[in-house]
Each structure stands twice: as C-alpha cells, then as structure tokens.
matplotlib code that plots the C-alpha trace (Angstrom):
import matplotlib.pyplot as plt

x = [-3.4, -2.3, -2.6, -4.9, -7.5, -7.9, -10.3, -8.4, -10.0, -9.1, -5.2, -5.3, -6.3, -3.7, -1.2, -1.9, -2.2, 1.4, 3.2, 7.0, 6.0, 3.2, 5.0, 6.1, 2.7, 1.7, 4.6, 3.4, -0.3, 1.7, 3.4, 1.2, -0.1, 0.8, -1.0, -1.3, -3.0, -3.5, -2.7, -5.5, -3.9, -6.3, -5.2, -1.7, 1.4, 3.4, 6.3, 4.3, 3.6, 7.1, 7.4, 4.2, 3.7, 3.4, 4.2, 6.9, 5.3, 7.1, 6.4, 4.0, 5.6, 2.3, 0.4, 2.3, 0.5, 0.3, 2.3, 3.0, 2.6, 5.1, 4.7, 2.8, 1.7, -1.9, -3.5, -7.2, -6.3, -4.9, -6.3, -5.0, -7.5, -9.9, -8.8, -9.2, -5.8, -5.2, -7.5, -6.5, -6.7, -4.7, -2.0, -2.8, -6.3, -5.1, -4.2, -7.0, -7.8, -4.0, -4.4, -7.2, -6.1, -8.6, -7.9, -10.4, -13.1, -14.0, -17.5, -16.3, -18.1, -17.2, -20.2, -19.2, -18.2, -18.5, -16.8, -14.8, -11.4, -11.2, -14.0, -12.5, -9.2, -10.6, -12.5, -9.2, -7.8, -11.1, -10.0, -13.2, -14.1, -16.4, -18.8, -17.7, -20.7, -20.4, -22.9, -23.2, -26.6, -26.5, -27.7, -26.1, -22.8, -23.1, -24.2, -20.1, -19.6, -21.2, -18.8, -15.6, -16.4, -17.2, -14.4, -11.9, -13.7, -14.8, -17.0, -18.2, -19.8, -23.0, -23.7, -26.4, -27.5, -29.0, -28.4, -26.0, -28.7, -30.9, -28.3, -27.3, -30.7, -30.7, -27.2, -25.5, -22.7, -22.5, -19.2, -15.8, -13.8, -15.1, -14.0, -15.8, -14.2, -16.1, -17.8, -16.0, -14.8, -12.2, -9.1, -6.6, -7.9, -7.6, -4.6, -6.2, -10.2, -10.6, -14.1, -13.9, -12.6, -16.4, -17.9, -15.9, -16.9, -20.4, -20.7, -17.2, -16.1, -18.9, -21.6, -19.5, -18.6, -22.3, -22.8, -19.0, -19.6, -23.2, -21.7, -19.6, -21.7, -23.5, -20.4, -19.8, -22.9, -21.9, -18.4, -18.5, -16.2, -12.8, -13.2, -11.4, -12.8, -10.8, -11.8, -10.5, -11.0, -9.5, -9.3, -7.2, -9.8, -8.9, -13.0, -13.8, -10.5, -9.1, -12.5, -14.8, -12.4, -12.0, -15.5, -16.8, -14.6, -15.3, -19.2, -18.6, -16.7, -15.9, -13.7, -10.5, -7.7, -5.5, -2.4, -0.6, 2.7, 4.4, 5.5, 8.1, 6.5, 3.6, 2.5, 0.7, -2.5, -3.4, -3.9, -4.7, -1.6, -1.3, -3.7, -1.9, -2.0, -1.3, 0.2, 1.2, 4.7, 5.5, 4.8, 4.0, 0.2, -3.0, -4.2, -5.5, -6.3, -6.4, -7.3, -7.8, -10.1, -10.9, -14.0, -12.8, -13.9, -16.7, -15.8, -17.9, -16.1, -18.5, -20.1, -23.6, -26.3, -28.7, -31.0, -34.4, -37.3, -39.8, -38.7, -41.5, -43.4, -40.2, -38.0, -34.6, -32.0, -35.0, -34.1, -37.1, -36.0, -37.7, -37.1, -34.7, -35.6, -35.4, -32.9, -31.9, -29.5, -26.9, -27.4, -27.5, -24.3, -22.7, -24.1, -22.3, -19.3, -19.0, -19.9, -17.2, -15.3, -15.7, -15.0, -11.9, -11.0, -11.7, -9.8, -6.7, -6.8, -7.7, -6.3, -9.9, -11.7, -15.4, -17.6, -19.8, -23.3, -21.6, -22.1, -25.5, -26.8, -25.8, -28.3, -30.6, -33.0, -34.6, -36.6, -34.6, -31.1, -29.4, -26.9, -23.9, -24.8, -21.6, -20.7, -23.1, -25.4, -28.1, -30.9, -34.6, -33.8, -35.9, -32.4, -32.6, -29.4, -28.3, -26.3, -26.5, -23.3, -22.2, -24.4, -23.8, -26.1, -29.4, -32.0, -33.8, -36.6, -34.5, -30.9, -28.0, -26.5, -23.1, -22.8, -19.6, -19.4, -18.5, -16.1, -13.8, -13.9, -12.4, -9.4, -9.1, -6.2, -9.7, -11.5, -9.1, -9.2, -13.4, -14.7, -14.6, -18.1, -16.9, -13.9, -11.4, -9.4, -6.6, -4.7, -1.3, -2.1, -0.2, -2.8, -5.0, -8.0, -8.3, -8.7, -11.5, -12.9, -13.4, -15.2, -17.7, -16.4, -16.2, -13.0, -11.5, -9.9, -5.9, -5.3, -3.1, -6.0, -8.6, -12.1, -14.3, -17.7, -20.5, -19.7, -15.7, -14.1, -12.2, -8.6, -5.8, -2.4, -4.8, -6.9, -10.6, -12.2, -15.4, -17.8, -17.3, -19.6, -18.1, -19.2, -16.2, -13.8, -15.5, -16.4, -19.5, -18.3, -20.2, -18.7, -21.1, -21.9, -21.6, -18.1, -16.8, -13.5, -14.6]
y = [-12.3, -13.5, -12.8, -16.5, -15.2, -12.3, -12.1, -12.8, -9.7, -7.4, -8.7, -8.0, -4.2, -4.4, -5.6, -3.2, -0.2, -1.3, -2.2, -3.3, -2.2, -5.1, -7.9, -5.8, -4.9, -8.9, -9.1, -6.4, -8.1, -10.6, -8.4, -7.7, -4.2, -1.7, -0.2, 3.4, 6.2, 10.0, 12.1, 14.5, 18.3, 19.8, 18.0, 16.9, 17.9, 15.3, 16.8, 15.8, 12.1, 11.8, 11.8, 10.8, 7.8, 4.1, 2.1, 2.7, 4.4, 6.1, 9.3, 9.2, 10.7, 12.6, 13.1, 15.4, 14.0, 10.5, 8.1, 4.3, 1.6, -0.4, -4.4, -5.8, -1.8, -2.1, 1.0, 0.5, -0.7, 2.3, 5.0, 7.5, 6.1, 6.9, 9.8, 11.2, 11.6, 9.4, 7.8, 4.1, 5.0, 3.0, 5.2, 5.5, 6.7, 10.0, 11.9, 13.3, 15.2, 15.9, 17.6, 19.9, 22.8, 23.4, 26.5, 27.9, 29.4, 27.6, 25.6, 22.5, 19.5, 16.1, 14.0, 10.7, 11.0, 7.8, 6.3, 9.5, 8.7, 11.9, 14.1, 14.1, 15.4, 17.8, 19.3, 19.0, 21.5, 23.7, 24.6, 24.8, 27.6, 27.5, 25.0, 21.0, 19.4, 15.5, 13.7, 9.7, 8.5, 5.5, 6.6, 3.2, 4.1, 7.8, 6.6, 5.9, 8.9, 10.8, 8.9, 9.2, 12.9, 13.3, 11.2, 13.2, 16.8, 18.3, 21.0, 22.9, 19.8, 18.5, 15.2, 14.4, 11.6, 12.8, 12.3, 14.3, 15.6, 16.7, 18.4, 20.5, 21.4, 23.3, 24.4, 25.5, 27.6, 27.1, 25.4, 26.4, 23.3, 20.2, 16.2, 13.5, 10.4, 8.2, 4.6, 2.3, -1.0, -1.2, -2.3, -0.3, -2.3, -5.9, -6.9, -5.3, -6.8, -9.8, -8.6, -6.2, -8.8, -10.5, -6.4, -6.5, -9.7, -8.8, -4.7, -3.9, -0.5, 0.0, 0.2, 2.7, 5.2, 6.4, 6.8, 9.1, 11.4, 12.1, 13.1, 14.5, 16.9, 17.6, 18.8, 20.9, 22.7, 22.9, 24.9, 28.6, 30.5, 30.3, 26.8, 24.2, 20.1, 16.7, 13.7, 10.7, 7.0, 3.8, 2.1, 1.9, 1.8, 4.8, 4.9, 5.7, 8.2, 10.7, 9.7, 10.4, 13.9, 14.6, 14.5, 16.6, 19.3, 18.9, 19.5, 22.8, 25.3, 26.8, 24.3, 24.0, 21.7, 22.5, 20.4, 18.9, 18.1, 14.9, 13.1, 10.7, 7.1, 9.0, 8.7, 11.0, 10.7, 9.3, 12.1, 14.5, 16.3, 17.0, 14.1, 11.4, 7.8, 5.3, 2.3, -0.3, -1.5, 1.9, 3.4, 1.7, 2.2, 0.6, 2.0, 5.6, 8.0, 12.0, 14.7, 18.8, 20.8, 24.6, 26.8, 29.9, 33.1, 35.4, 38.4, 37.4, 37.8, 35.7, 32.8, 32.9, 31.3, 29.0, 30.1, 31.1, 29.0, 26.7, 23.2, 21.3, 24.5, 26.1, 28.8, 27.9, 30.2, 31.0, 31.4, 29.1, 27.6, 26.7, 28.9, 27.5, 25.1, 26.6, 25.9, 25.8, 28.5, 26.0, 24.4, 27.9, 28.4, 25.6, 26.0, 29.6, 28.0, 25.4, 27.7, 30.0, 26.7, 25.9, 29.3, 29.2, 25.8, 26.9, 30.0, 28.4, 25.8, 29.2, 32.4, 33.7, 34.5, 35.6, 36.3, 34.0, 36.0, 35.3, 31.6, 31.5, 32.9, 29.8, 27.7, 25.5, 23.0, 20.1, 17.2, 18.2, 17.8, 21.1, 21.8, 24.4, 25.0, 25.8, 28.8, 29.3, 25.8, 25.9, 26.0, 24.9, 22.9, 20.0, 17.8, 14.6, 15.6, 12.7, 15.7, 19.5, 20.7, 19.8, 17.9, 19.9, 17.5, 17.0, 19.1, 16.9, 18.9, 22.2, 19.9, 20.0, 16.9, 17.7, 15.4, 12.8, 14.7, 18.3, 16.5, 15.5, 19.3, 21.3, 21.9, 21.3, 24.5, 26.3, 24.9, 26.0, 29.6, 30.0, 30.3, 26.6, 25.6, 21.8, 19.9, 18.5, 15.3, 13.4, 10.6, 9.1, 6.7, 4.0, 4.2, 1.3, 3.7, 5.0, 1.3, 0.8, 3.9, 3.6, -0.1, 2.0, 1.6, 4.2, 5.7, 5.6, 8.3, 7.8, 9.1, 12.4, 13.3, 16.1, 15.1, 14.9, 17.2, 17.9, 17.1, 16.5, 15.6, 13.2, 13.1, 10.9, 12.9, 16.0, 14.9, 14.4, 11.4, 12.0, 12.8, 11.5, 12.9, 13.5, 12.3, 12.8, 10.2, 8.6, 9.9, 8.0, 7.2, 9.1, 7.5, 7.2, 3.3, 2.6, 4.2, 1.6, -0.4, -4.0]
z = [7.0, 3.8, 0.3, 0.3, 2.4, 0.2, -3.4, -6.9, -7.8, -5.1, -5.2, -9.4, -8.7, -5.9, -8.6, -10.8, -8.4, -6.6, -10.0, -8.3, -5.0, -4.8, -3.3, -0.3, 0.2, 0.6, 2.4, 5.1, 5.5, 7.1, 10.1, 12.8, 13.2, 15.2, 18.0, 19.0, 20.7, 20.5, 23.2, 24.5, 24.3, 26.2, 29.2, 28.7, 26.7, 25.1, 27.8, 30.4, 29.0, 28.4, 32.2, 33.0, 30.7, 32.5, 29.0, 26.3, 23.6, 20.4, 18.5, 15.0, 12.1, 11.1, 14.1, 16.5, 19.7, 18.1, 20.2, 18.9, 21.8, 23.0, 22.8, 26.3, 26.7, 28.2, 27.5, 28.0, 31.6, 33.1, 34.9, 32.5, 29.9, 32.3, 33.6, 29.4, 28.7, 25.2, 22.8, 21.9, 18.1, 15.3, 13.6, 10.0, 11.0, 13.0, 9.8, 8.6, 11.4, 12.2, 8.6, 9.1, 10.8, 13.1, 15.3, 18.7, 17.5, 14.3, 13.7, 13.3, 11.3, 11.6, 9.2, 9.7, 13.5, 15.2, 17.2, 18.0, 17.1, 15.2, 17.3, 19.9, 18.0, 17.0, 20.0, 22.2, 18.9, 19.7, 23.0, 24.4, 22.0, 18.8, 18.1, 17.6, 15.8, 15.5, 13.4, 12.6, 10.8, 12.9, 16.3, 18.3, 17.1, 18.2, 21.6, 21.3, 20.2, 23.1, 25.7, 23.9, 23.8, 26.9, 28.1, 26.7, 28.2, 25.1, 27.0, 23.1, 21.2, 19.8, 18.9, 16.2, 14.2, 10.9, 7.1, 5.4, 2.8, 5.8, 7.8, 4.3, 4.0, 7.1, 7.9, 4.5, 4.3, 8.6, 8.7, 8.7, 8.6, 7.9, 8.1, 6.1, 7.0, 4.8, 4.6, 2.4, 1.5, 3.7, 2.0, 3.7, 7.2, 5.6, 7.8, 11.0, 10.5, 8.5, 8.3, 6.3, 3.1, 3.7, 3.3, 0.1, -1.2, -0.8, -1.5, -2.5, -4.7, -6.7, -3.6, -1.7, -4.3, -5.0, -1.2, -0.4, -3.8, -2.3, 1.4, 0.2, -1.9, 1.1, 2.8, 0.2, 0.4, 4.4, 3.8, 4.5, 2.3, 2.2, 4.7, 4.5, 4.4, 4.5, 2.5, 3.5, 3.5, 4.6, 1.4, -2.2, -4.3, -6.9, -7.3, -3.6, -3.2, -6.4, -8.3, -5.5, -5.4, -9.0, -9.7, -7.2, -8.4, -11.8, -10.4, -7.8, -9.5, -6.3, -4.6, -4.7, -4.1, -1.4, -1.5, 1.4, 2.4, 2.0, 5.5, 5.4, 4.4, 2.8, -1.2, -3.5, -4.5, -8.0, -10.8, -7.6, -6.7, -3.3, -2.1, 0.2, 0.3, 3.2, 2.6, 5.5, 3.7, 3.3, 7.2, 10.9, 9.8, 7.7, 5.0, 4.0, 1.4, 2.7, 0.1, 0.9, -0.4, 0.2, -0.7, -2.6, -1.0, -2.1, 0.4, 3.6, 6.7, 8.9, 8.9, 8.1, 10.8, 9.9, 6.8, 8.2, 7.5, 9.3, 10.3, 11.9, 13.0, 14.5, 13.3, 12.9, 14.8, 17.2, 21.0, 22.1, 25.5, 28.5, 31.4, 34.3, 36.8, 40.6, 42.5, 46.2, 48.2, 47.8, 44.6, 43.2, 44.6, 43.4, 39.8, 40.0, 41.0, 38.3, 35.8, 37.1, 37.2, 33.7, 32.2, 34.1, 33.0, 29.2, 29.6, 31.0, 27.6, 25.2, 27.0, 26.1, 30.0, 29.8, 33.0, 34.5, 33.2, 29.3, 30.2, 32.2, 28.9, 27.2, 29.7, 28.5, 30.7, 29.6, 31.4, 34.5, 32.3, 32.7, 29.5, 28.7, 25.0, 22.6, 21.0, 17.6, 18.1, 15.6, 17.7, 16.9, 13.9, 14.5, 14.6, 16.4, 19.0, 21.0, 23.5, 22.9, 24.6, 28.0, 30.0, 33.2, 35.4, 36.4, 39.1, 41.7, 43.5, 43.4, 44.0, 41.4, 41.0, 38.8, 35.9, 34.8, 31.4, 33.9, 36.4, 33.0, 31.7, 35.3, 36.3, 39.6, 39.6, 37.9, 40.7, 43.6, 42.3, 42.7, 45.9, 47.1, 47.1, 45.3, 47.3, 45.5, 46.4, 44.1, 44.6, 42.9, 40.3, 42.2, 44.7, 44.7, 45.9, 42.3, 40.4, 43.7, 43.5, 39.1, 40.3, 41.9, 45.7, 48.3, 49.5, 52.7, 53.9, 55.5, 59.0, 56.8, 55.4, 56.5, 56.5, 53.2, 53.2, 50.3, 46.3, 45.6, 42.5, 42.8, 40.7, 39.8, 39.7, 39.5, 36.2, 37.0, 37.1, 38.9, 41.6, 44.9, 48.0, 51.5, 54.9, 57.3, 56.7, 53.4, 50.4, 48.8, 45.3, 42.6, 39.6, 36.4, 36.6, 32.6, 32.6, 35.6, 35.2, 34.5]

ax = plt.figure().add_subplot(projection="3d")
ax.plot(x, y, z, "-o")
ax.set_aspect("equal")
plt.show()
C-alpha cells in the first residue's frame, strides 16, 4: 500500500491529524502487517503455550494472552486451531476487549459481535459463568459468529441478530459490561484491506457517524448502573471516535468517562482524556480508537431483568418452555453425565461447583435440539436467536446424540471424574490420526490400545475435538462435517 492508492482527501485529514508524525505514518502503510492470535484462557495458559506452541510467536504489549506470529507460522493449519486453543485475530483489534474488565458472573453485551474476534474474548473471561450475549444485525455474518464461539467452548452465550434500537427496547438497564465495536470507514485497516479505501471513496466519515452515535445510544440505554461499556473503532476519523464519544456524553448525564492507561506505543485520544488511539508507525498493529465509559450508580445492587410487557403475545421474563423430550435408560444416563461433565468442567475454569439438578433446570428442548441455557437469558422476548446457550445435541426417537459445540466445552480430567458413561481417547498432535480423523476418517486403533465402545471424545494432547463412536478396534468418526480440515 502506498500513499498513491489512497484519496487526496483522506491523506490531507491524515496530514493534519499526524502534523510531524505524518510521513512515518506513509512510511508504515508500506511495511507489511503483522499477524497474530489470541490465546483462549479457558483452555490454556500462556505457560503452557510457551511449551506447547508449534510456531514462534511473541508477546502483545496490550493484550496479555495476545501472542504476535512468527514469519512462515501457519496457524489456521494446525490442530490446535482446531482443537480451540487461539483465535487468528490481528493485534491492534484485541484491545478493546482486553480493556473491559469483564469478570465471571457479569451479563455481558457484545452489539456489534461478528465475526467473534472479541466474543469469544470475552466469554473465555466469563469463565463459564454469567450470561455472554453476542448480537450482529446481519444474520450471515453471525452464522460466523456461532462457530467461532463454539469453537473456542464458550458454554454461557447467546447469539442474536437484532437492531440495536430493538434490543434496547426490551432489555434496558440488563447489562453489566458492554462492547460496541463499531461500523466504520475503515481507515485504521487501509494497509491490511485495500477494500476498505473503495468503502471510503463511496460512504466515507460522514455515513458512519450517524449510524455509531445511534448504537451507541442504544448501549447506553443497555448499561446497568455503575457498568462499564467500550467504544471503539478501527478508524482516525475524529468524527467517528472522540466526536461520536463527546457527544453522547454531552446527551446522558449519567455517563461518565473512565480513563485508561497508556501502553507503551499507545496515543491519547483527541480532546477525550483517557481515550486511546492506535497508530501502525507507532506499534506492531493497524489502526484503532478505544474510549471508556461508565454508568454512574443510583444505589441498585442487582441488575434488573427484563422490563415486563408483551412482545408478540408473550411475556417477557416468562418461563414458557416446552417440556423435555423422553429419553432412553441410557441416553438418560449419559445426559446426567455430561451435564455433570459440564458443571465440572465450568467449575474447574470458575472454582464455582453447583449440582447437577441446578443445571437440569436450565433445560430447554426445541424441534428435538436439546440446549444448556446461560445464567439470566432473557427469555420469551420474541428475539430472533441464531443459538440460545449451548447446543447440547440433538434427541432421535428417545437417543441423545451429543453435539460438536459440548465435546469443545469438557474437560476430559471433568469427564474422568463422573462415572464413565462417555470414553475418552487423545492422541499426540504429531499423530497423523488427528489431521485424518478432523478430514472426517475413522480411526484405527494401534495394537497398545484397549478397545473403543459407545460415544468417545476424541482429543489431541487432551483438548477436545470431537465425537468419535467405538466399535472394538475403530472408532467411527463423529466429527461435525462443516468444521472439517480442508
């Protein structure tokens, strides 16, 4: 990228932004970029990928589990992508959800979720407690969404696709942190998508700002008390970042900024103090503007449920679910078993056990889909929910057939410490059984190993990567087809 594919008017606000820092900015357009990914802390610590990890990668200044890549480092082609342990995620765009400080137990509220980059953050921070609610108004990208989530074994989340407006309508005051990553013109990604200069030619500035102030006014209205939201945006534009901020809290009396730290490479906001901005000849990153706001307190302890009123002839915060399907003698035992499975596997990432009965009430059946709902899910809404919690599998004429989305949430220590109904089998990653087996083959069982019976997950180094079904000396692979190495 150079400063010639770029528009005269875009590089004059440059100019004038940058003053005597302007020509190091062109000068970085024309490095390359620099790749990264997030480590996922609810399966690994960044210990453990220090002497686990199969490329060179290097630590992120402001993302603590953000690791860059090393040059011919293949990410996307290793079974530790697979296996959910990193999201390929460019650097710049981990901080804003490195800089909300998510904790278990919080309802959490990412608006502008897709693809997951910083969902799925944010759900590994939940430690399988509280509520992770993930919304995207286009429903094809939050079909992304749903697998990136589920890759990484975020057992508390929701995925929806609404508008903002509609979603403040029906749930204000329900959220305790809250992300808005928002549309916009895209300068800060210039060097990484050369699309994103014809999106400027055409909306630019002045067709994104309208759109952020109004999400974010409905995020606004979403913020319990004393909760905290981050604002950010990949672009320079002083309209779509301290504007966009500076406005809305000229408009709500009762937010607040709350300023952040300076990391090394990082500059301050424009007329915002404590607002950050991402430069890429300043840091090994794109560009990126991060602001803090809080909601000030009013005395409230808890956070309020859903306001009651009727939503397509259903009363929100109503219990209104069908009863359970019927299941066989062993199917039921197995569902008691991977339920116990779960709350173990959460409890071992939260230190927070409850008993098997606590999650059977959490239940909820649909069109033979049996689901694990979160911790505080708004129930009968009328919300168009692409997933409503984890997807625990699916009932075939009183059979349970365990889902992909559950075999990435156990722990297969969680798993040994039930009663043993499921099997579990892992392999090394060197073993070429584990690139076969994600291609949908079946495995083979070596003359050292004891014969496979009924549903096993199946796991590389111990981290899950699926279902696989034994039959003596095979197990008959149970991989989900759309997630299959290519």
């Amino acid at each position: 990228m150079t400063k010639d594919r770029l528009p005269q008017a875009y590089l004059k606000e440059m100019e004038k932004l940058l003053g005597e820092e302007y020509q190091a900015y062109l000068d970085s357009l024309e490095r390359p970029g620099n790749a990264g990914i997030r480590l996922n802390t609810g399966k690994i610590t960044g210990r453990e990928w220090e002497e686990r990890s199969p490329f060179p990668t290097e630590q992120v200044p402001w993302a603590e589990n953000g690791r860059f890549c090393g040059e011919g480092a293949q990410p996307a082609k290793d079974p530790y992508y697979y296996a959910g342990l990193y999201y390929i995620q460019e650097p710049s765009t981990m901080a804003p959800a490195a800089l909300l400080p998510v904790e278990p137990g919080d309802r959490v509220l990412d608006l502008c979720a897709a693809p997951g980059g910083k969902s799925t953050e944010l759900g590994s921070r939940l430690r399988g407690r509280g509520l992770l609610f993930s919304n995207d108004i286009s429903s094809s990208r939050a079909k992304a969404l749903v697998k990136n989530l589920e890759l990484f074994g975020i057992s508390n989340s929701c995925v929806c696709s609404e508008q903002p407006e509609r979603l403040a309508e029906l749930l204000p005051g329900y959220f305790n942190k809250i992300l808005v990553d928002a549309p916009c013109s895209g300068e800060g990604m210039f060097r990484r998508e050369e699309s994103m200069v014809k999106d400027w030619e055409k909306r630019g500035p002045a067709y994104y700002g309208p759109i952020q102030r109004k999400i974010l006014r409905a995020a606004a209205d979403m913020l319990s008390p004393g909760g905290v939201l981050v604002y950010s945006t990949c672009t320079f534009s002083p309209y779509e970042d301290e504007e966009t901020v500076l406005e809305i809290l000229k408009e709500r009396e009762d937010l607040e900024p709350d300023p952040m730290e300076r990391f090394p490479g990082a500059a301050e906001g424009l007329g915002l103090p404590g607002s950050l901005r991402l430069f890429p000849h300043r840091l090994r990153g794109e560009g990126h503007f991060v602001a803090r706001l809080r909601k000030k307190a009013d005395g409230r302890k808890d956070v309020p449920g859903p306001e009651k009123k009727k939503i397509c002839g259903i009363t929100a915060g109503s219990m209104n679910r069908p009863g359970l399907p019927s299941l066989d003698p062993a199917s039921e035992k197995m569902l008691s078993e991977l339920l116990r499975g779960v709350a173990a596997s959460v409890s071992g990432l939260s230190g927070v056990s409850e008993p098997e009965s606590a999650w059977r009430k959490r239940l909820s059946e649909r069109g033979g889909a049996l689901y694990l709902l979160p911790e505080g899910f708004p129930e009968g809404l009328g919300l168009r929910f692409l997933r409503t919690g984890l997807f625990l599998g699916e009932v075939k004429k009183g059979r349970l057939e365990p889902s992909q989305p559950l075999a990435m949430v156990l722990s297969p220590e969680a798993l040994r410490e039930t009663e043993n109904a499921l099997n579990v089998f892992s392999m090394n990653r060197e073993d070429g059984r584990v690139i076969r087996y994600l291609k949908g083959e079946t495995i083979s069982l070596e003359d050292n190993e004891p014969d496979a019976a009924g549903w096993t997950l199946i796991c590389v180094d111990g981290f899950p990567l699926g279902w696989g079904k034994g039959n003596g000396r095979t197990i008959k692979n149970k991989y989900y087809p759309g997630w299959r190495w290519l």
